[in-house]
Structures are given as C-alpha cells and as structure tokens.
N, C-alpha and C positions, 0 to 999 in steps of 0.2 A: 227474345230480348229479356236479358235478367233486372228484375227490380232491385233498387236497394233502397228504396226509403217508403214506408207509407206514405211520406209526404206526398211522397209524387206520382201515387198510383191514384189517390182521390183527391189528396191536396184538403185534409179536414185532419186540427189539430183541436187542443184545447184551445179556448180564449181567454187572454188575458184582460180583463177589464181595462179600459181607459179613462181616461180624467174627463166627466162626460157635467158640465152644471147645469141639466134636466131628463131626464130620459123622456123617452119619446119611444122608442121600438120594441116591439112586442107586442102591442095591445090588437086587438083583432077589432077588425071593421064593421065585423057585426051586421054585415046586410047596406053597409052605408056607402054603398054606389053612387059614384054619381061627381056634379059639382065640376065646378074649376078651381084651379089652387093658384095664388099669384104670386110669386117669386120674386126678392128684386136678388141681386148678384152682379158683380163686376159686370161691365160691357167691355163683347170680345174686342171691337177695334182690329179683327183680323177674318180672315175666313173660317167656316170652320165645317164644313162639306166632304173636305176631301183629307184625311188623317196626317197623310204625311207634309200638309203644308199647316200642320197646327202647330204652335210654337209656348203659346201663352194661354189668354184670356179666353182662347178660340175653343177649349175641352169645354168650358160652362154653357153653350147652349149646344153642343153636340152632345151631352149625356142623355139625352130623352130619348136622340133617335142611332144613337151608334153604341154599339158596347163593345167591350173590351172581349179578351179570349176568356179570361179567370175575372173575378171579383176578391180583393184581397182585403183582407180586416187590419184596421190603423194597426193592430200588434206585429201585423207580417203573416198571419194566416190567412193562404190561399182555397179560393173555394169554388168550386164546379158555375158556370157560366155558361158561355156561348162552348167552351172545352166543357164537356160532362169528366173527362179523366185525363191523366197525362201519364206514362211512363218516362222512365230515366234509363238508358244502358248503364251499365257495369263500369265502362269505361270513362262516363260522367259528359261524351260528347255529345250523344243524341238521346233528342229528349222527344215521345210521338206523343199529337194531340190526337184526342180522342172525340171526334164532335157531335154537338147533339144531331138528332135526324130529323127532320121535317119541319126543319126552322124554315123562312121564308124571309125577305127583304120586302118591304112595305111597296115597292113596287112590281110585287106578285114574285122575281126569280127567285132562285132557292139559292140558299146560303150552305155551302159544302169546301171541300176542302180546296177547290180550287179558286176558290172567291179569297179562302183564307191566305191561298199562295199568294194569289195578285197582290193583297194588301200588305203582307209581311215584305214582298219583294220591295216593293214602291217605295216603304219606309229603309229599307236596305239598300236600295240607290238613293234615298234622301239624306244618310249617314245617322241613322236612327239607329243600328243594330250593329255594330262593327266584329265583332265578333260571331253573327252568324254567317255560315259558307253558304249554305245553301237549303232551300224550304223545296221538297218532294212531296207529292201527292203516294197516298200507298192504297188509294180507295176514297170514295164519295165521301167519307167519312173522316178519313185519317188523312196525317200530316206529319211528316218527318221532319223536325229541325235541328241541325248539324250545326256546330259550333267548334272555332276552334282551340278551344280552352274550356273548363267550366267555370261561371263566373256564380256568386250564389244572389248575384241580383236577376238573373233571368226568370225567374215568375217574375217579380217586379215590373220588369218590362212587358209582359204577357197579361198584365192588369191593367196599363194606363193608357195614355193616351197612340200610343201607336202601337197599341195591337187592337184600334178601333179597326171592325170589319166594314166597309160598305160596298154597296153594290156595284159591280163593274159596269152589268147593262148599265144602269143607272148613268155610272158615270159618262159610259160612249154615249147615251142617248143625247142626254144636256148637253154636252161638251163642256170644257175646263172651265170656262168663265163662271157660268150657271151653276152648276157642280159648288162652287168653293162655297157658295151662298144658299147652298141647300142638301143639305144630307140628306140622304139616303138607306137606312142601317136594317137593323133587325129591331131596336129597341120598343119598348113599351108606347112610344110616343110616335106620328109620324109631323113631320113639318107643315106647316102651313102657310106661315109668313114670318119675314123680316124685317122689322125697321130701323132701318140705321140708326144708332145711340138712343133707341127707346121701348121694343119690345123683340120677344121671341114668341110667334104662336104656336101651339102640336095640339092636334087631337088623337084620342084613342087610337090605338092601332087594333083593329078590329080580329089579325092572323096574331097577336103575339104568341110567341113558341109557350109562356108560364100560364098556362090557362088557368083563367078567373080572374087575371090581372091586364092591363092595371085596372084601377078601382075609381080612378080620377075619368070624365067625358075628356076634358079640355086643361091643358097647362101652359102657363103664358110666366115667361121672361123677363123682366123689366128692369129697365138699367136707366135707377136714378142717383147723380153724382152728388146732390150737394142732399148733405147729413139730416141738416136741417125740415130740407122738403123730404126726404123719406119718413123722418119720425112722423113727423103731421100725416102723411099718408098709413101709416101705419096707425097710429091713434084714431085715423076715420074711418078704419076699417075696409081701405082701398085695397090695400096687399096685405097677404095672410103671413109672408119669412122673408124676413131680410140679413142678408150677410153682414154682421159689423163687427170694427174690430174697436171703437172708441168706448174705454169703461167708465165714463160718466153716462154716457146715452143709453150702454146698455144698461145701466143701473136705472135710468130714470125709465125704462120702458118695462124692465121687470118690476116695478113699484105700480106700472099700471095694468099688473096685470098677464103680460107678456111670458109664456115660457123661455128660457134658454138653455141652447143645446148646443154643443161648443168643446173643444180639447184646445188643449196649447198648439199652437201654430206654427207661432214664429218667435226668435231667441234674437234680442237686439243685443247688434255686436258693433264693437271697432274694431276698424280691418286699418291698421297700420298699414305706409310706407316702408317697410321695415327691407323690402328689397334694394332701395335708394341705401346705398353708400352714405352718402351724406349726410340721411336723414337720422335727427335722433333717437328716431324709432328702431333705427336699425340694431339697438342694444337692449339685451333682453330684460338691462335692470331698469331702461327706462318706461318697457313696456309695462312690468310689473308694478313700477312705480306709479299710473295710469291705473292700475288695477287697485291699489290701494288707496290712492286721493277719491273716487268717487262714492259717494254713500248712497248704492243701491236701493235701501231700505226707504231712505229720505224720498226717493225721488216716485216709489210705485206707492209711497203712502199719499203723495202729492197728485199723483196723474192717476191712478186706478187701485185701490183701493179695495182688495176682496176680487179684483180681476186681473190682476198683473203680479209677478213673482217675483222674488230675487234669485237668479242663478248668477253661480259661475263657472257654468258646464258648457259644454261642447254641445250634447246630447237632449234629448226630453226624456224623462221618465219610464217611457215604455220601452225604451231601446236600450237593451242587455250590456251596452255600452254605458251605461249612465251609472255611474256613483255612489252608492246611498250614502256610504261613510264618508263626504267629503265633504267638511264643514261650511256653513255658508263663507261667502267673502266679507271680509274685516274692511270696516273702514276705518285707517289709519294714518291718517295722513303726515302724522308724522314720522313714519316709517316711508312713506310717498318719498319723504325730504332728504330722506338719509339716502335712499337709494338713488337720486338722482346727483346730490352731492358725488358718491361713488363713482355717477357714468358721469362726470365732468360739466355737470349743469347744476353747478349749486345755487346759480338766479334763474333758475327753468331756460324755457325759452319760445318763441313764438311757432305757433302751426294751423292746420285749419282744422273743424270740424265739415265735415259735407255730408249733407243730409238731404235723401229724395224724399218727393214731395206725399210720400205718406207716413213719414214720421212726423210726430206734432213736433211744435217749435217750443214749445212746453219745455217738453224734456233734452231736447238741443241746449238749450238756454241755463237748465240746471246742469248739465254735465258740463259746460262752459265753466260756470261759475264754481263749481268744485275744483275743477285743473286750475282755475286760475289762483286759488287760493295754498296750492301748493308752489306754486309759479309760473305754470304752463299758461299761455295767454293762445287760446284757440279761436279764430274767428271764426266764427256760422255762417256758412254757405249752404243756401238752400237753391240750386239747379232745377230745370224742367227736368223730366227722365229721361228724357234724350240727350241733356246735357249727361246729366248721370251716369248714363251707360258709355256715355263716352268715357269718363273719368275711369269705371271700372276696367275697359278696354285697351285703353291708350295710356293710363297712368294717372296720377295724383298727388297731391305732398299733404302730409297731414294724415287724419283719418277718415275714412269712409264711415257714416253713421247706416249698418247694414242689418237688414233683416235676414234671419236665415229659416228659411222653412222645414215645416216638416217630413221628415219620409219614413215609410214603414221600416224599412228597411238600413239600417245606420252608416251603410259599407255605400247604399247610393247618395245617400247625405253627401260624404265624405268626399267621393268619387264627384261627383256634381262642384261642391265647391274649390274641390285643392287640385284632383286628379286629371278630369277630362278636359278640362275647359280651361285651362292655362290661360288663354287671352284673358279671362275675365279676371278682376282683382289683380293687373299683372305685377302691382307695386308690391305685394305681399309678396313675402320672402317664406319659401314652405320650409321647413326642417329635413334637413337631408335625408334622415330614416323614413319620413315620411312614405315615401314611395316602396319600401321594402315591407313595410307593414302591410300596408293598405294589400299589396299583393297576398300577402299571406292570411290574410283577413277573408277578401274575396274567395279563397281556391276550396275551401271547408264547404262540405256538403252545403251544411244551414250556416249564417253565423253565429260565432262562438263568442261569448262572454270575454274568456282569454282574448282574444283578437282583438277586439274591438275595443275593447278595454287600452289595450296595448296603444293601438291609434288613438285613442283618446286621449290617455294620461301623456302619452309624445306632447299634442297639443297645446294642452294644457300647461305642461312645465317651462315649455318653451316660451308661453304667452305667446301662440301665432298671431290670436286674437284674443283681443276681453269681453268676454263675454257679459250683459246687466242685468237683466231682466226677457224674462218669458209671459208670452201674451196668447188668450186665446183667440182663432176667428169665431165667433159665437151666433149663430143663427137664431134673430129674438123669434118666436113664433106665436103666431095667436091661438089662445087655448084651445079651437077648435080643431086644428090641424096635428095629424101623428105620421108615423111612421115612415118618415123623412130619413133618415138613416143620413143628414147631415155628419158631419166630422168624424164620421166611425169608418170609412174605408182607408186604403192606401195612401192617398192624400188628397189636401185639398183640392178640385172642388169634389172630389166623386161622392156622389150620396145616389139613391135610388128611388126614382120616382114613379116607379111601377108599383111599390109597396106606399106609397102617401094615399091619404085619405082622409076625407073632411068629412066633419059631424053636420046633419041636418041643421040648421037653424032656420 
C-alpha cells in the first residue's frame, strides 16, 4: 500500500497553539499519585455504555472508561491512541488501522481488531459513518477501512465519540439494558457507579495499556445544575473543576483564587427564517441590516467583559478558514435604516427572537432593544429545549437565538450545521453555491485555507447568519489540580483523565 502523507502514516504534525486563559498541561506529577479528583460537567440525561446509542451529553461520563481510535488536538492534529498508526492508499479510499497490542477491556477480554470491527459496524448501521463500505479485519492487529469517497473529515471521525471501542463480551454478557448504563472500554478509568442526575464514579484501571497511568486512585462526575450551588461548592472546596460558561462567575471564581482553562467554544448566531418566502428575512439587505443595528461591543462589555468577544465570523481562530484581515463589525445603525428603507421596510417591522434556555436573557433583551431602535420590534421567546428543537426541526418565523460550536476541523463545522442535517434549522435558506464548495473543500487531502476560506466568505456575504459574539467553555480549577487537558482536544467535552493529577495537601 503506497503512502502519501506523513499525516497518515503517524498522524504527528506541528501544533498550533490555541487561545488557552490558564495552562495547565505539561507540568510532571512528580511522584504525586494518588487522590480523587471531582468533576462537575453537564449531566448526560441519555445512556452512555454503548457508543453508538450516544447522541449528546452521553460522551462526558463515557471519556474515563472508552476512547476513541486517534486523540486529536483542538488545531486538527491527529495523534497515535488506541490506533498507534494509520496508512492511506494512493487512491485516497482505504485507509488501515494500525492497533496497539496488548491493550485489554477492563473486563479482562482483549481489545484487537475485531472488537474494532464490531464497533465501527454498529455505528455504520446506526448512520454514524455514511460513507464508509465496509471495516475488514487483515490480522489481530489491523483493520481496513474502505470508503466511498475521500472525505478529509475522517480522522475526525476516528477521534470522537463513535469511534469509542467497547467491549463486545461485555456487551453480550449484560445485555442491551445494563450495557447503555455502563461502559465497558479500554480507558484509564473503569466504572463503578451511576446516579441518575447526580454523580458518575471510576476507579483505576489497574491493566491500563499507558503504563504508569493514570495517576488519579478514584474519579467521580457530578452533575450540579443551578450555577449558584456549584460556586458555593466549589469555594468549600467540595469539587476540584467545573465546566462554566457564565463570565461574571468565572470572573468572580478567578478572583478567588481559581485557575482557568478554557478556548472559545461557541459563536452566538441569528439563524434567520430567510427560507420563508414571506419572511423579511428572506432579503439579504434586511439581513445585513440586522448586522448593522446591533452594537456587539455594547453588549460583551455589559454580559462578559475580558471573556466574551465580538466577532463577525463564521469560524474560531484556529481554523485556516478564519479571517485575520476582516474588520471587526461596525455599529451603524444608521446604515441599518437605509438598507432596510431599500428592502421596502422603511417602519421595520415585527418578528421573534427565540432563544434556548442557556442563552442569558441578558443578552436576548439587549439585542431586542438594539433592532427595535432601528425599527425591528422582536419579541423574546424563550422555549424548554424540547420546544426549541422543535422550532429548529419543523420551522420557525423570526430568528433562532443559536449557539454554534466548536470543531477541530472547519469542513465538519460546516458540514454539521448547513450540509448533513438539513431537517435541523429547516427555515434557513443555504446559498446555492453552498453545496459545490463545501464538496470541493471536503475532497483535499487536509483542508486548505483556499477552500475553506471560499465557504466561508460565501457565507458571510450572503449574511446566511449573523454572527455576535464568541464565548469560551472555561473549566475554573482549583490550584491543586493539573494536567486535565480540558479544552485542548477535538472538541468539547474530550480532555484526558489518565494524565490529571492532584498535589498532596
């Protein structure tokens, strides 16, 4: 089989730093075994056992005890895992895994290349993989997988959540029910318990394949909702890291003390009706005109302050898709008024804001009162998520007040929000080239700056969406805890808890 890319014979590139406000990884442990580390983190609210029935929430308590094929760094550099190597054919459709030997599944069977088959199948009849034909075994070790296109998100997919491996016996032993409620993997951690909307427990895995790891006895999950009872927990020293995304809290918990370690996450958008005929969104100067009444600046100096950004990008910064030379967005509202006079609304006109319920109402409320001063009168709606995703689903009038997350990779970004998943967002109206790019973006060994770029500025001119403001998710941590490897992989939640470790006190 001919190689053609280093990338994909070790899958080890340079690193591009990312936008990190603490570090944390790197510092050596120093003999400091031991300890429990306590976690709080979204609760899954779903199963999270069996790979190909995870959807959401359910990756954050499977990372301890399942991993993935590769490990991929937030820039898109892929790196030797449960695969020690990969090859690429010539012709770009077969790609062979290369896997490590003498790994084990924490309930004794050994994890080889037909453990890998089962799992990659399972997620290929769940509609997880659509472009792969078929997964071969070619030895205990190896694993052929055949595609019918090359696409250049496939390491992507070979990092995250369904290319988690778990154990088959495991799974026939329990059977389906038991299974969904308790993994099985290779990972650093093995399960121990679960309590519904309140903790995850693992202790050491005693066979892990990375000898000398983990460094942690015991690690424990906790999934508490309201903001307020975590800080207090967190100030008495009950939990060591907690996931938040609110920049007043994390500011008042780094004033006590707290480290934080954290990247941009999520890029708050308005996803127009603009597919509705009817709607006045439907005209790209009204869209524009949306873009220019709001004063970005005003509103992250008001709600987060040193934690929240103004963009008016598609993209994050790390991803070769992103801009440098594109001036920030102008607040001009009198420019707002010209261009809406133009699309035949020169007394605006009524619509909704609709906003799920982890966007503050805060910022709902100012981006209100900005449209409405141009003359757009938007009323706020704030939905359960259930309602929500209905709205995304089935349709909407008005705007979606949308979070977009992060991905290593900017082609899955894309692909995710406009390309795959059509039912979602169905009101938004894509830009016709849209789809010819995106293809041409995809079919490139890596992707390319040109490409992506290409999709981007499309986006952008068209005003599919307007983009406000960028946020990070920020994990405060208490000074004793390191090498969490938070916010540094592929995406949110994947960090590495084989490598954490806590100082004696």
């Amino acid at each position: 089989m001919r190689k053609t890319s280093r990338l994909f014979r070790v899958g080890i590139l340079g690193v591009v730093g990312s936008l990190i406000l603490g570090g944390m990884a790197g510092s050596s442990p120093g003999g400091a075994y031991g300890g429990t580390l306590r976690v709080v983190d979204e609760p899954p609210g779903e199963p999270f056992g069996v790979p190909w029935e995870i959807t959401a929430f359910g990756t954050i308590p499977a990372i301890p005890s399942l991993e993935p094929l590769i490990w991929m760094d937030r820039d898109g550099t892929p790196r030797p895992l449960l695969a020690r190597r990969w090859e690429l054919s010539s012709d770009r459709r077969q790609l062979t895994l290369l896997l490590r030997r003498g790994v084990r599944f924490h309930d004794g069977s050994a994890f080889d290349a037909r453990a890998v088959q089962f799992a990659l199948e399972n997620q290929k009849k769940a509609g997880r993989f659509p472009d792969l034909v078929r997964v071969e075994v070619l030895g205990p070790d190896r694993v052929r997988l055949t595609y019918r296109r090359w696409d250049n998100r496939i390491l992507v997919g070979l990092a995250g959540t369904f290319a988690m491996v778990v154990s088959p016996q495991a799974l026939s032993r329990m059977g389906p029910e038991r299974a969904r409620w308790h993994p099985v993997g290779t990972g650093p951690f093995q399960f121990v318990r679960y309590e519904r909307d309140s903790y995850v427990r693992y202790r050491k895995s005693p066979q892990y394949w990375d000898r000398g790891k983990p460094y942690l006895d015991e690690l424990e999950l906790r999934f508490i909702r309201d903001l307020q009872t975590l800080k207090a927990a967190l100030l008495a020293r009950q939990v060591d890291v907690a996931g938040i995304q609110d920049p007043r809290v994390i500011r008042e918990l780094e004033a006590a003390g707290f480290r934080l370690v954290g990247a941009p996450n999520y890029i708050v958008m308005l996803v127009p009706d603009s597919a509705n005929a009817n709607s006045p969104l439907a005209k790209r100067e009204v869209r524009e005109a949306v873009s220019y009444a709001i004063d970005r600046q005003a509103i992250v100096q008001a709600l987060g302050p040193g934690v929240l950004r103004v963009t008016n990008q598609i993209a994050f910064p790390e991803h070769n898709a992103y801009l440098r030379d594109l001036p920030p967005p102008p607040y001009t509202p009198n420019r707002a008024k010209e261009l809406l006079t133009q699309a035949g609304h020169p007394n605006g006109f009524r619509t909704r804001l609709i906003a799920p319920p982890f966007v503050e109402r805060d910022a709902v409320v100012a981006i209100q009162r900005y449209l409405s001063e141009v003359g757009i009168q938007a009323d706020p709606e704030f939905p359960e998520i259930g309602r929500y995703r209905e709205y995304q689903t089935k349709g909407w009038t008005g705007f979606l007040v949308q979070l977009y997350g992060f991905f290593a990779n900017y082609n899955s970004m894309i692909g995710f929000y406009y390309i795959e998943a059509p039912e979602v967002y169905v009101s938004l109206r894509r830009p016709p080239q849209l789809q010819t790019l995106f293809q041409q973006s995809i079919a490139t060994l890596q992707p390319e700056a040109a490409r992506t770029q290409a999709v981007h500025r499309l986006l952008l001119e068209d005003r599919t969406v307007i983009p406000l403001w960028m946020g990070p998710r920020v994990y405060v941590t208490a000074p004793h805890v390191h090498n969490t490897y938070h916010m540094r992989g592929v995406a949110w939640p994947f960090w590495k808890p084989g490598e954490a470790w806590v100082e004696r006190r």
